[in-house]
C-alpha positions in Angstrom: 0.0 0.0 0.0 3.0 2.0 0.8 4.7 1.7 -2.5 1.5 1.8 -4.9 0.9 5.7 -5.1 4.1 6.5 -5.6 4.8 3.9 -8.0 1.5 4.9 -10.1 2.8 8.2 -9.9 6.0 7.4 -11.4 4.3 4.9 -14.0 2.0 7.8 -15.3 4.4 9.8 -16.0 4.3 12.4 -13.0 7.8 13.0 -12.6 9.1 13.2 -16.2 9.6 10.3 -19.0 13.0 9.0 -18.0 11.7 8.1 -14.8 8.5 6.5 -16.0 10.5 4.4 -18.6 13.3 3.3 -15.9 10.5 2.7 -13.3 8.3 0.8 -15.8 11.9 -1.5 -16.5 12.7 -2.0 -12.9 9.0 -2.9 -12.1 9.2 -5.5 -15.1 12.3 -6.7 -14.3 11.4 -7.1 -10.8 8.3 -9.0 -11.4 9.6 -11.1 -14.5 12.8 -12.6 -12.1 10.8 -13.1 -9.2 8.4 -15.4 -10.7 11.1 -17.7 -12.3 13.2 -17.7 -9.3 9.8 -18.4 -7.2 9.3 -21.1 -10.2 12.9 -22.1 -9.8 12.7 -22.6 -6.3 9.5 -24.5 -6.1 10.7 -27.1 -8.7 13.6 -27.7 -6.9 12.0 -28.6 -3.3 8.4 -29.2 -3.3 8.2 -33.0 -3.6 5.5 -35.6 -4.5 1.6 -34.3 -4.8 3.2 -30.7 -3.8 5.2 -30.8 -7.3 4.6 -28.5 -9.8 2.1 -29.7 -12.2 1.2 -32.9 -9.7 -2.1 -33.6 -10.4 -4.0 -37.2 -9.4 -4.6 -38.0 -13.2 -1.5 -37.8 -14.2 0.9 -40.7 -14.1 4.1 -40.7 -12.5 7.1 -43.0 -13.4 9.7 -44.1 -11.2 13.2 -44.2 -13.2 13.1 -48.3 -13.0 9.3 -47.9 -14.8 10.3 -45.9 -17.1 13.5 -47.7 -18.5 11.2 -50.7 -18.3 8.7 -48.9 -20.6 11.2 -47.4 -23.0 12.4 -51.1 -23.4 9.3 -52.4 -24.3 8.8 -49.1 -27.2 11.7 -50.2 -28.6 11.2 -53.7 -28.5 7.9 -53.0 -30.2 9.4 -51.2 -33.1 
């Protein structure tokens, strides 16, 4: 709440067109690295159901299964 008037300030062009353009980058920049490093971050320890893109449907593989499976594919072919 503290930051949003000023910010919309700067972003509409209050205080001159360098500073809208460099606080427009800094905003975008801001928000474009924290979501792959909140991304990055949530692949690397959330585990099991909690996993990104988990969902009950979808099947999951254990290493063993899949070599298993890949074997059979190319056995097929």
């Amino acid at each position: 709440m503290l930051m949003l008037g000023p910010m919309f300030d700067y972003l509409t062009g209050k205080h001159g067109m360098p500073q809208q353009v460099l606080s427009g980058a800094v905003y975008t920049v801001a928000c474009v690295s924290g979501s792959i490093f909140a991304h990055y971050w949530a692949l690397r320890t959330e585990k099991g159901m909690n996993r990104v893109g988990a969902h009950k449907d979808v099947a999951v593989f254990t290493q063993e299964e899949a070599k298993r499976i890949r074997s059979l594919i190319q056995e097929a072919n």
